[in-house]
C-alpha positions in Angstrom: 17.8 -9.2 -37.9 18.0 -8.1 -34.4 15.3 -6.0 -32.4 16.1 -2.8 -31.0 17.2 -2.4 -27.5 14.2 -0.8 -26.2 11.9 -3.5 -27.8 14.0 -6.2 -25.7 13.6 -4.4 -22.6 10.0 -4.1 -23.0 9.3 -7.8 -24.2 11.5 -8.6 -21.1 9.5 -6.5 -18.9 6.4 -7.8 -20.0 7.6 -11.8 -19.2 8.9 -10.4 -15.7 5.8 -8.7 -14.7 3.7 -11.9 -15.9 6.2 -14.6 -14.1 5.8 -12.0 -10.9 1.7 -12.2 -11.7 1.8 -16.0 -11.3 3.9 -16.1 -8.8 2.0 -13.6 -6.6 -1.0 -15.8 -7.7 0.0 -19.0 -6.1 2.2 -17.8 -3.2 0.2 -14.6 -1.9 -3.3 -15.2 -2.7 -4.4 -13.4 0.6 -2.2 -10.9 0.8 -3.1 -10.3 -2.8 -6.8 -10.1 -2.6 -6.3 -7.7 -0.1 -4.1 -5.0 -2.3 -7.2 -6.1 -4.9 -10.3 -4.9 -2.8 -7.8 -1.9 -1.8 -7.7 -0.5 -5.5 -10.9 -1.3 -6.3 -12.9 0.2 -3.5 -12.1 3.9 -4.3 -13.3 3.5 -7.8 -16.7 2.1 -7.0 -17.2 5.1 -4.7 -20.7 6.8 -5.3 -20.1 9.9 -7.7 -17.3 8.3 -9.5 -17.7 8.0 -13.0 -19.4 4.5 -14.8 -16.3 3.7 -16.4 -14.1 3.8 -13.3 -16.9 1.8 -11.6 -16.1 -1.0 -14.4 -12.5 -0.5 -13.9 -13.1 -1.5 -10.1 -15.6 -4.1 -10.7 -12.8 -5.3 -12.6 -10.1 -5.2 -10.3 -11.9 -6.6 -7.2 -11.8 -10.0 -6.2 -14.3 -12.7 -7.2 -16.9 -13.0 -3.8 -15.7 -15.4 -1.5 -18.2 -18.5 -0.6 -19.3 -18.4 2.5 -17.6 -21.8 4.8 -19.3 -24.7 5.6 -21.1 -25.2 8.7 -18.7 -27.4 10.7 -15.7 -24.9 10.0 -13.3 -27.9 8.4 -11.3 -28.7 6.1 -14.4 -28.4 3.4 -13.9 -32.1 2.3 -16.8 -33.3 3.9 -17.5 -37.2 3.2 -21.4 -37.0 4.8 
């Protein structure tokens, strides 16, 4: 039993889009946090609707902790 042709392209999409999600992940995580906060800020607008506020809040970035006080490598041994 075979699958149609559209299906395959879709399941193949699917494991392209994924592979390029990792990918983008480990290679690109600034550059990728960026294009995050860039969608997400114009949906948590004031006057924008709740559910595109939880899109955003979805979208955007987990907050970043704030660096230690010496400015290092953040593998402190004291």
């Amino acid at each position: 039993m075979q699958l149609p042709l559209p299906l395959q392209y879709a399941i193949i999409a699917v494991a392209v889009a994924i592979s390029a999600w990792v990918v983008a992940r480990k290679q690109f995580p600034n550059a990728l946090r960026k294009a995050r906060v860039a969608l997400a800020l114009p949906l948590l607008r004031e006057g924008r609707p709740a559910w595109l506020h939880a899109v955003g809040r979805r979208i955007a970035p987990p907050p970043v902790a704030p660096a230690s006080g010496c400015g290092g490598c953040d593998n402190c041994s004291d």
